[in-house]
C-alpha positions in Angstrom: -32.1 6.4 19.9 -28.6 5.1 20.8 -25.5 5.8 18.8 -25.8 1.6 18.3 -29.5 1.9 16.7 -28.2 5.0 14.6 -24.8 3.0 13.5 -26.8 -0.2 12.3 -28.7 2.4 10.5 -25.9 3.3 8.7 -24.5 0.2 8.2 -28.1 -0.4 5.9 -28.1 2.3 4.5 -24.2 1.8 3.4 -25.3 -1.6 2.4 -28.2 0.0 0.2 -25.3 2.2 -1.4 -27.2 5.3 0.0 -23.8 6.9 1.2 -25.4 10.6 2.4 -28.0 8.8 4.2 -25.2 6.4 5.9 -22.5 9.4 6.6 -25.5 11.4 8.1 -26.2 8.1 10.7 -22.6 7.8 11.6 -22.8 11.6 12.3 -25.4 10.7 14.9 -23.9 8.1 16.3 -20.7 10.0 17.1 -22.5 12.6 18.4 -23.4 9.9 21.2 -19.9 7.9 21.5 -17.5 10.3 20.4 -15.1 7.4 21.2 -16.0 5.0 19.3 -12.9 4.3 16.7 -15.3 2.0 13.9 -17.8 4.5 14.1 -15.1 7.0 12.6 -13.8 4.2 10.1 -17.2 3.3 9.1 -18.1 7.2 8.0 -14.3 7.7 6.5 -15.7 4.9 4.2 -18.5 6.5 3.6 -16.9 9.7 2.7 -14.6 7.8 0.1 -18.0 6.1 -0.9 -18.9 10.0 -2.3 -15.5 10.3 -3.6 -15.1 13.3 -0.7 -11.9 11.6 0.4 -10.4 15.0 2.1 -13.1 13.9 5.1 -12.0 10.4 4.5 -9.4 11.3 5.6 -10.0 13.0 8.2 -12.4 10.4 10.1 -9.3 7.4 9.2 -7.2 9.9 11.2 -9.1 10.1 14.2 -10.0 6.5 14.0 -6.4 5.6 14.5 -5.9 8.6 17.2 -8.7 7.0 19.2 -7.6 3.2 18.8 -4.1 3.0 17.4 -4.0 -0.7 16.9 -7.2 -1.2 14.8 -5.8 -2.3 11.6 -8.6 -1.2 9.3 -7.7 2.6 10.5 -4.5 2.7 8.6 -6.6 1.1 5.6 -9.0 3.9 5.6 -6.6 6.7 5.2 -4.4 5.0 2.8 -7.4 4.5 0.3 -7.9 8.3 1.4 -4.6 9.5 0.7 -4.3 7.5 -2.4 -7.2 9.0 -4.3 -6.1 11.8 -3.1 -2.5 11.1 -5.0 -0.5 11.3 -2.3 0.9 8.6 -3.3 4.1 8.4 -1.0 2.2 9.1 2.3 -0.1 6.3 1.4 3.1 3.8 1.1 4.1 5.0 4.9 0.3 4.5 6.1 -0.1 1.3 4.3 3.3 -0.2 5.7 2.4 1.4 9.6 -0.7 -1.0 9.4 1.1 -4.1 8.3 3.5 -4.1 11.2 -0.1 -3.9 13.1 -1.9 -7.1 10.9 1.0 -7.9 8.1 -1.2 -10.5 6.8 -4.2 -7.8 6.1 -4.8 -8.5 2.5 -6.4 -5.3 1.8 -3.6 -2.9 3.2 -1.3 -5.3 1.2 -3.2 -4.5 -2.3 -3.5 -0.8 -1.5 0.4 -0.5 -1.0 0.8 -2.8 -4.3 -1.2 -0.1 -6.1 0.5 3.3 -4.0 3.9 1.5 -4.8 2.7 0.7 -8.8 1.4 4.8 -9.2 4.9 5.7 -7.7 6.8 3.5 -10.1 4.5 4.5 -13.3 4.2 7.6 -15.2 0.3 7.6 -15.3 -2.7 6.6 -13.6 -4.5 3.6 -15.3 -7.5 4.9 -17.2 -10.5 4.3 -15.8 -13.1 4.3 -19.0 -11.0 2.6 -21.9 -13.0 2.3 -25.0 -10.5 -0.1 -26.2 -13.7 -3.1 -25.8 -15.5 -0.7 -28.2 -13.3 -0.6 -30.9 -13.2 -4.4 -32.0 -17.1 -4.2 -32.4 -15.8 -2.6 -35.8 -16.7 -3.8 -39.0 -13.0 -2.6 -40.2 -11.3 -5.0 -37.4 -9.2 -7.0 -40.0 -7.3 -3.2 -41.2 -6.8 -2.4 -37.0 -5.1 -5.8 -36.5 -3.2 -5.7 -39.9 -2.1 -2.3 -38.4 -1.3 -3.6 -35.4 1.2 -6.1 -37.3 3.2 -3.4 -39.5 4.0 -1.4 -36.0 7.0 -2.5 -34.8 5.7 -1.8 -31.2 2.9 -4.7 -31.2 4.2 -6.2 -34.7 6.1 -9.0 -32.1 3.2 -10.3 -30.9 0.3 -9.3 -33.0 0.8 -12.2 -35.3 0.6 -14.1 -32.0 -2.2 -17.4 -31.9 -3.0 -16.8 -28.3 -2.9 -13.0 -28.8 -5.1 -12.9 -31.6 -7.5 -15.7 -29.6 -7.9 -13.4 -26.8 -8.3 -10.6 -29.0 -11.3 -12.8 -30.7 -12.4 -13.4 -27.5 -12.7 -10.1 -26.2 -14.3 -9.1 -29.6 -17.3 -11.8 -28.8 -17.5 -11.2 -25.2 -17.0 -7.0 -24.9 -17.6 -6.7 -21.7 -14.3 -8.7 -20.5 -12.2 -6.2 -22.1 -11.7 -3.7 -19.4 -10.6 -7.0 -17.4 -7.7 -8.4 -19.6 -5.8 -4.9 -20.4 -5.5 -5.1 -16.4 -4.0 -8.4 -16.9 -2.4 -7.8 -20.1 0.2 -5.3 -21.1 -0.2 -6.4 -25.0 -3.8 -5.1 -24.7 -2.7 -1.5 -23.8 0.1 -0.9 -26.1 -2.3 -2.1 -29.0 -4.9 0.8 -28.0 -1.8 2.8 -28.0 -0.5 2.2 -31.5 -4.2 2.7 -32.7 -4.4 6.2 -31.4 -1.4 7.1 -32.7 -2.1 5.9 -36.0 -4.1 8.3 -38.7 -5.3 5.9 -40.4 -6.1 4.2 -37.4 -7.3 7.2 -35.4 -10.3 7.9 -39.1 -11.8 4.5 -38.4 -11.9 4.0 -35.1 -12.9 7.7 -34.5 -15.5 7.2 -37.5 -17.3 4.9 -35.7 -16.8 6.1 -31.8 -17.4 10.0 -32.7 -17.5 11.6 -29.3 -17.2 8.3 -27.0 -13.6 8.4 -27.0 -10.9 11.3 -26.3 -8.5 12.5 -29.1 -4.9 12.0 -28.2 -4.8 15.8 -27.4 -7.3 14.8 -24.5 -6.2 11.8 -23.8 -2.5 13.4 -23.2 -4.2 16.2 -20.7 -5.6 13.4 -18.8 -2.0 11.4 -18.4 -0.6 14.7 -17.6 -3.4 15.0 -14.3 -3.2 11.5 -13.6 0.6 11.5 -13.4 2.4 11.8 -9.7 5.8 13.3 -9.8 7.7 11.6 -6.8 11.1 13.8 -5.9 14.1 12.0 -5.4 16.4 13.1 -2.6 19.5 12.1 -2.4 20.7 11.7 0.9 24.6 11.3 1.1 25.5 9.1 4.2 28.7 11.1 5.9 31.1 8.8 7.6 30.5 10.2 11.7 34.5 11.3 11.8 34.6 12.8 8.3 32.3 15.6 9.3 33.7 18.6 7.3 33.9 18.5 3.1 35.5 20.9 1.2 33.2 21.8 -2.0 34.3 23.8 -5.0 32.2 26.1 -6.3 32.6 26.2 -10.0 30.8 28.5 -11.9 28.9 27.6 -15.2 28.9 30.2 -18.2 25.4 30.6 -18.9 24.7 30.4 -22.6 21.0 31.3 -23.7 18.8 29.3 -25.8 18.5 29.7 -29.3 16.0 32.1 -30.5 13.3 31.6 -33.7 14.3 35.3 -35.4 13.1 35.8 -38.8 15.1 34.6 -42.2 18.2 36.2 -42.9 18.3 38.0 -39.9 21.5 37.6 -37.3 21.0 38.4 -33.9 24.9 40.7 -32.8 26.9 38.3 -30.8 27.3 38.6 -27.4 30.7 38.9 -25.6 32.0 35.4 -24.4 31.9 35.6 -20.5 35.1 34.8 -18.7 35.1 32.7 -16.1 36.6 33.9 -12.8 40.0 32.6 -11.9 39.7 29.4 -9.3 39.9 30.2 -5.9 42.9 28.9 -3.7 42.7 26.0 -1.8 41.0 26.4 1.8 44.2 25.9 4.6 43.3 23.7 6.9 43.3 24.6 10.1 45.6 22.7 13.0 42.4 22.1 15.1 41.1 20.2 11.9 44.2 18.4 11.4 44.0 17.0 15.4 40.3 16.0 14.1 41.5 13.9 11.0 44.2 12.1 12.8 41.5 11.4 15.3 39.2 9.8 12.9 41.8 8.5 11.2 43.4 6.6 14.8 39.4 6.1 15.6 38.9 3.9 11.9 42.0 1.6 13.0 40.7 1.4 16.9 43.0 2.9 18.6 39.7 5.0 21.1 42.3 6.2 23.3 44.6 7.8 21.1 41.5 9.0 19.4 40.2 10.4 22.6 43.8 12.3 22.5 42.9 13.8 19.4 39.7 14.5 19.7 40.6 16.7 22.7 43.8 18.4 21.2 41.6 19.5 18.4 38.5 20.8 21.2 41.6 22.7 23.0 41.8 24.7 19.8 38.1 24.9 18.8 36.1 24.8 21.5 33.2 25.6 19.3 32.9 23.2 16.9 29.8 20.3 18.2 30.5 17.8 15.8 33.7 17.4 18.2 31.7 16.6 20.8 29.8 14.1 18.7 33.2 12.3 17.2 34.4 11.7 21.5 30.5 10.3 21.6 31.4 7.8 19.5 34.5 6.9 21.0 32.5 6.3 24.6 30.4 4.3 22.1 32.9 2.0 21.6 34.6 2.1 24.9 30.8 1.0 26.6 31.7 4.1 28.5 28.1 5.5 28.1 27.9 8.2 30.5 30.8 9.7 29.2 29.0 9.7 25.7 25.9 11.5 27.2 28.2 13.9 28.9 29.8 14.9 25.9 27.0 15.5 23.3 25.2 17.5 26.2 28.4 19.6 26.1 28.0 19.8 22.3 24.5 19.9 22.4 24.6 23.4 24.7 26.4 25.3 22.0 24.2 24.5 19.3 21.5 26.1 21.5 23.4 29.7 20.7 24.3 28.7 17.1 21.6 27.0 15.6 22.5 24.1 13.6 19.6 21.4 12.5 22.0 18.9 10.4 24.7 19.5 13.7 21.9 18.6 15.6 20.4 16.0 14.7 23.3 14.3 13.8 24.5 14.7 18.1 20.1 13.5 19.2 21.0 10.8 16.6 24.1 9.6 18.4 22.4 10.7 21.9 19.5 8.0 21.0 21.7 5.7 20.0 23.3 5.6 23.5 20.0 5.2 25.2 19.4 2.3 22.9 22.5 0.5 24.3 21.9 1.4 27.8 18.2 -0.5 27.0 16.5 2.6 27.5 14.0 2.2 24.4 11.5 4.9 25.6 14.2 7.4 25.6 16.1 6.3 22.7 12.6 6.5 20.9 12.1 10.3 21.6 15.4 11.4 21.3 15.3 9.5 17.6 12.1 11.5 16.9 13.7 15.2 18.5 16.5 14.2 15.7 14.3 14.1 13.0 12.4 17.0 13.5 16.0 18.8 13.1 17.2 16.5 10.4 15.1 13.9 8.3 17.8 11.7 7.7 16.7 8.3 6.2 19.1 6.3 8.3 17.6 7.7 11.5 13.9 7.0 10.5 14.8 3.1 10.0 17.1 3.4 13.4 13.9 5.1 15.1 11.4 2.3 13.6 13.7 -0.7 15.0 13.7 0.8 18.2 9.7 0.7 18.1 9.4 -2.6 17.2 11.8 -3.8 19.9 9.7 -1.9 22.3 6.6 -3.0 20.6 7.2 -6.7 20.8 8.4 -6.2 24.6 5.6 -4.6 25.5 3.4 -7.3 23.7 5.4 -10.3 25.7 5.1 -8.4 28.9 1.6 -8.3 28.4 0.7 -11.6 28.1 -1.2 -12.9 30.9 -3.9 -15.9 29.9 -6.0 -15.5 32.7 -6.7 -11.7 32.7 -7.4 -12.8 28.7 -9.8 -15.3 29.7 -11.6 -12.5 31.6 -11.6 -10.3 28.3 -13.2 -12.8 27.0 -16.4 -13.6 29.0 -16.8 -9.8 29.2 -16.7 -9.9 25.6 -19.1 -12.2 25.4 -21.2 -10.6 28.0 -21.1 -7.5 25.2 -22.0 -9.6 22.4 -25.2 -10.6 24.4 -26.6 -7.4 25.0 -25.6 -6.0 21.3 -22.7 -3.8 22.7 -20.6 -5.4 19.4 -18.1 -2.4 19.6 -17.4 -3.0 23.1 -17.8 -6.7 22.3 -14.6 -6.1 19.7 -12.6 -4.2 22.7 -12.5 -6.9 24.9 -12.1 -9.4 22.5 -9.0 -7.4 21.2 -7.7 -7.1 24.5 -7.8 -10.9 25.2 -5.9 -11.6 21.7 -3.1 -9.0 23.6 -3.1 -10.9 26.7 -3.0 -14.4 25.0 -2.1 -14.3 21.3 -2.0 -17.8 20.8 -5.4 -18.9 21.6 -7.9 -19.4 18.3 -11.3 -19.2 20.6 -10.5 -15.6 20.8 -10.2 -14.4 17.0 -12.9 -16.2 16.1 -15.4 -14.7 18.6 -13.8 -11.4 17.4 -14.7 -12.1 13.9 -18.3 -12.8 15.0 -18.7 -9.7 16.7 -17.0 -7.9 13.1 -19.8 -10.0 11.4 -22.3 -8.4 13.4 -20.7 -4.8 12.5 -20.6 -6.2 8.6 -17.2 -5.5 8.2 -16.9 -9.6 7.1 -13.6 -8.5 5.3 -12.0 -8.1 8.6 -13.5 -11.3 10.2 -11.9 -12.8 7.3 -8.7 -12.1 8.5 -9.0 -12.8 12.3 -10.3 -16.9 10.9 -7.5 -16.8 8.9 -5.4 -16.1 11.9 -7.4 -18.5 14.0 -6.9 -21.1 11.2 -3.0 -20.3 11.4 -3.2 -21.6 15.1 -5.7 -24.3 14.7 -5.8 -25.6 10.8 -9.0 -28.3 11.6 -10.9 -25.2 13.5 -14.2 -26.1 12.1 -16.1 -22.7 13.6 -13.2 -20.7 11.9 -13.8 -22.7 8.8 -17.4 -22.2 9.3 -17.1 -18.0 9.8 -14.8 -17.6 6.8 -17.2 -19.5 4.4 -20.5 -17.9 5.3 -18.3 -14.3 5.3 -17.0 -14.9 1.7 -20.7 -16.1 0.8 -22.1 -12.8 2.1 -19.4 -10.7 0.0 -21.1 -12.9 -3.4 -17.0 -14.8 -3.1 -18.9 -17.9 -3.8 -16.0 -19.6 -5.4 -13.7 -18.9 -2.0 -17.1 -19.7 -0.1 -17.3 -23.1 -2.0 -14.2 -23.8 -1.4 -14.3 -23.0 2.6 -17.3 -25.5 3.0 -15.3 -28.2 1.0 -12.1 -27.9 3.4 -14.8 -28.0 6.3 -16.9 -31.2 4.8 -13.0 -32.6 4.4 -12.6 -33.0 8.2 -16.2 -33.5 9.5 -18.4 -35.1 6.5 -21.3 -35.4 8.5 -21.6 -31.5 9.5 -25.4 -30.0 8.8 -24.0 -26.8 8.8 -21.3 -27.0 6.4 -23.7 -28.9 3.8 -26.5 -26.8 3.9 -23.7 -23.6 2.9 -22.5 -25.7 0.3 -25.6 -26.7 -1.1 -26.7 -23.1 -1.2 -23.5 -21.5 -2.7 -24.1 -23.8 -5.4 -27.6 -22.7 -5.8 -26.5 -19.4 -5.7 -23.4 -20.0 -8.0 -26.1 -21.8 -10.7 -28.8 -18.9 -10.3 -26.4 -16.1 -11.0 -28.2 -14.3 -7.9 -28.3 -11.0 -8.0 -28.8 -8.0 -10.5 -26.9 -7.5 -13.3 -24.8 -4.7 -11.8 -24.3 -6.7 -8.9 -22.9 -9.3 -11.0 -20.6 -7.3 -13.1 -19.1 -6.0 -9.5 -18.8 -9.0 -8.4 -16.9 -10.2 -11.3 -14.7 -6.9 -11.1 -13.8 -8.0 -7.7 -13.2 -11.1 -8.7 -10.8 -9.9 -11.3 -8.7 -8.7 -8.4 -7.6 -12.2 -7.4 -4.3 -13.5 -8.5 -5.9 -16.7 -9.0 -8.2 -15.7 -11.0 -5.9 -13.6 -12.9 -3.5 -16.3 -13.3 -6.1 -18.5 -14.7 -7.1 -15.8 -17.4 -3.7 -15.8 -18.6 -3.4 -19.6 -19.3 -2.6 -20.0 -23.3 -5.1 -23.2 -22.6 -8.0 -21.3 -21.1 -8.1 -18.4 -23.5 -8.3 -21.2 -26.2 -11.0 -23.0 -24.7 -13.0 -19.8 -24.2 -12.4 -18.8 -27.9 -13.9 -22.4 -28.4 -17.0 -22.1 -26.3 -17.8 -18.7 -28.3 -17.1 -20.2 -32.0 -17.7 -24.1 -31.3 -19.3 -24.9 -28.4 -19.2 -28.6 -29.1 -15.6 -28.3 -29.4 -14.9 -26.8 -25.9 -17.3 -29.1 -24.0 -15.3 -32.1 -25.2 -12.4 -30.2 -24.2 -13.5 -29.9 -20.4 -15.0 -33.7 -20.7 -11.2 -34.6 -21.5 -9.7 -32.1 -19.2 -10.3 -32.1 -15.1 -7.8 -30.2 -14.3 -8.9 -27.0 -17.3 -12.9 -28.3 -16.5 -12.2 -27.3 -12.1 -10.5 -24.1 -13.8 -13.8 -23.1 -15.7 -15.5 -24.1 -12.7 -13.9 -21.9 -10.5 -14.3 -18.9 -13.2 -18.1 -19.5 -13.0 -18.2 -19.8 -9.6 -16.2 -16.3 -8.9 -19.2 -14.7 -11.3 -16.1 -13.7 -14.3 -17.7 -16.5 -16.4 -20.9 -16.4 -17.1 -23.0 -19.7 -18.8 -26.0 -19.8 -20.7 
């Protein structure tokens, strides 16, 4: 078999959610074309499919060693490194693949949710019996609870609290939803756990389905990711040297539990050391500071004077050497600039220095950056920060990249070497070569960004790998260039109708229909989203996921927070008659239901 046969394989058997069976295919397929970056991706999702996301990672790694570009890459080991709470390196992997594809939804939501576990204090829990507890016969005592605590007191009393309360109370299984959406929900589970009284009846009745706060603490304590802060102080370049006193802190022990009536003998109060006189400063140092001092009100040459006096009597210090750098700096009198940190550069090869060092690559890379020499600038910046990891440097190195990135890009572009990507794209995509159909298409999009032909054949061939998320994006892009693209149009609607989106499916084939009414294609995908939409296709578990995702959509969200909405659920659970006059009255609240029904959150009947 070839490694394409055994990747399809895997890609049905991933579909099948038989993850072993799918990493095992992969394996196979690897084994075949080593080189091949998706197959790496594919299997890194499969690993975080078995919740083994140390391999995860590993196969996202090597996915983006092998194609650096391929946004999905950076996707893969940030959903890696999250679950794996490393929290901060998933922030840097996530942000990488934006500057790759910054309109890549799903590396945008996994940085929202690295950046929200850096700001919080715990992980959010992921089996909250909260839904549970307002099955209770004792639910009036909870809420009149709820209103004596002066946490949730503010907003317990609340009409569109307590309606989505009610609602949640009739309809259990949108619980876990709303406390995502709603902070109120949370801090009442909170109070209720807290509270004795609380704590008997709830407990009474959810004996061994829920933690007791002992547990539940344990688990916050796991869940929580301490970040440490680092406090990187930004030296003026002429200001090199600080005197620091060293003070010294009596120590003074705790006090200690001893038994009643019982006085521990006092210890001797500890003297603290007389202060130590003032460092002299030294001439060479004074030659420095009238230097920086002549340098701050741009007088270079006088500065230069300085600089030299001060060298005259200390040779040895390199952050001398670094302060005439700057000088050259401003002069435009590069070479002299070079010259110098090399000189300084040499000593700290005896005496070993990293902050020194750093501080003269920094300054070195910074010449090569004026001189237009990016490649140079870019490795000296990264030599820097192997010495030093100064903050200031890392954003100095990443603006260098991007400069050299988008040159790079524009010097690439060449629309008839693209249109010869193309055809042997196409070529691929006709003999089932879809990975190599991907390359070429890739390349084209490199040699001619602008043209729309060329993301949406790439999203074709991604359709054909089933990775429709990412053919999403390139008709998105396609769309950008060409909004009345009816094949882009056309892609994105049958690739949110495969992922069970039917309400962004539905709303694809309308937008099509909008420009070419008479289009068989586009009405026969309408006409079956709706059917599909009606039917509630699928199994029940495949309709509670696909309500979960659904759940992840801000519009969505934002229409579940709606005072009107939550009312006009409550209505359609106590008095049905009630809340379909309500959406007979109401187009703009009845294409809002609509929409919830569609997305699979809402469910009729």
């Amino acid at each position: 078999m070839s490694a394409q046969q055994f990747k399809d394989l895997g890609n049905q058997a991933f579909t099948a959610q038989k993850y072993q069976e799918a990493v095992e295919f992969y394996s196979k397929a690897i084994e075949l074309a080593p080189n091949d970056h998706i197959l790496y991706s594919n299997r890194s999702g499969s690993w975080a499919s078995l919740k083994d996301y140390n391999k995860a990672l590993e196969d996202s790694e090597k996915c983006i060693q092998l194609n650096p570009g391929f946004a999905k890459g950076y996707q893969r080991k940030g959903l890696a490194q999250h679950y794996l709470q490393d929290y901060v390196s998933a922030i840097e992997t996530y942000k990488n693949g934006l500057e790759i594809d910054p309109n890549n939804q799903l590396i945008r939501e996994g940085l929202k949710a690295a950046e929200d576990q850096i700001k919080s204090q715990f992980g959010q829990q992921q089996n909250n019996p909260f839904a549970e507890a307002f099955k209770n016969p004792n639910i009036a005592k909870l809420l009149g609870i709820l209103q004596r605590d002066p946490r949730t007191a503010p907003f317990a009393s609340d009409p569109t609290f307590m309606q989505l309360i009610g609602l949640m109370i009739s309809n259990p299984q949108m619980a876990s939803q709303f406390m995502q959406t709603d902070p109120r929900i949370q801090t009442a589970l909170t109070v209720i756990l807290e509270n004795p009284e609380a704590q008997q009846i709830f407990f009474s009745e959810f004996a061994g389905k829920v933690k007791t706060p002992q547990q539940q603490q344990q688990q916050n304590q796991k869940m929580e990711e301490e970040v440490p802060h680092q406090d990187h102080q930004h030296e003026h370049d002429h200001n090199e040297h600080e005197h620091h006193d060293h003070q010294h802190q009596q120590h003074q022990e705790p006090p200690r539990h001893e038994p009643p009536r019982y006085e521990p003998p006092k210890q001797p109060r500890r003297q603290s050391p007389p202060p130590q006189p003032a460092k002299q400063v030294e001439e060479w140092e004074v030659q420095k500071n009238l230097g920086n001092e002549a340098y701050k009100h741009k007088e270079f040459q006088k500065a230069l004077e300085f600089y030299d006096k001060a060298l005259q009597l200390n040779a040895q210090e390199p952050l001398l050497y670094n302060n005439k750098a700057a000088v050259f700096i401003e002069l435009k009198q590069y070479a002299q600039g070079l010259e110098s940190l090399e000189d300084g550069l040499k000593l700290l090869e005896e005496h070993k220095d990293f902050q020194k060092k750093g501080k003269l690559l920094a300054r070195k890379a910074k010449i090569f950056w004026l001189q237009d020499d990016l490649q140079s600038a870019i490795d000296t910046y990264e030599r820097s920060l192997l010495e030093d990891n100064i903050p200031s440097t890392k954003e100095d190195l990443r603006k260098v990249q991007k400069i050299k990135k988008e040159r790079d890009e524009q010097s690439y572009i060449n629309p008839e070497i693209a249109e010869q990507n193309n055809a042997q794209g196409g070529e691929f995509f006709k003999s089932g070569k879809f990975p190599d159909a991907v390359r070429e298409y890739s390349e084209a999009i490199k040699r001619n960004p602008q043209e729309p032909k060329y993301y949406t054949n790439r999203a074709t061939a991604y359709m054909k790998l089933m990775e429709f998320q990412t053919a999403v994006y390139d008709c998105e892009k396609a769309l950008n260039l060409d909004p009345k693209n009816l094949k882009a149009i056309i892609k994105k609607a049958n690739c949110h109708s495969v992922m069970k989106e039917y309400h962004k499916a539905q709303k694809e084939y309308e937008k099509g229909l909008a420009l070419d009414p008479n289009n068989d294609e586009l009405k026969q995908g309408l006409e079956k989203t709706k059917i599909q939409i009606l039917s509630g296709s699928g199994s029940e578990e495949e309709q509670k996921q696909r309500a979960s995702r659904a759940m992840q959509d801000p519009e969505i969200q934002q229409i579940l927070r709606e005072p009107e909405i939550i009312n006009l659920l409550n209505d359609m659970q106590q008095n049905p008659q009630n809340g379909m006059k309500a959406l007979k009255e109401n187009k703009d609240m009845a294409a809002k239901v609509e929409k919830l029904i569609a997305a699979g959150v809402l469910r009729m009947g």
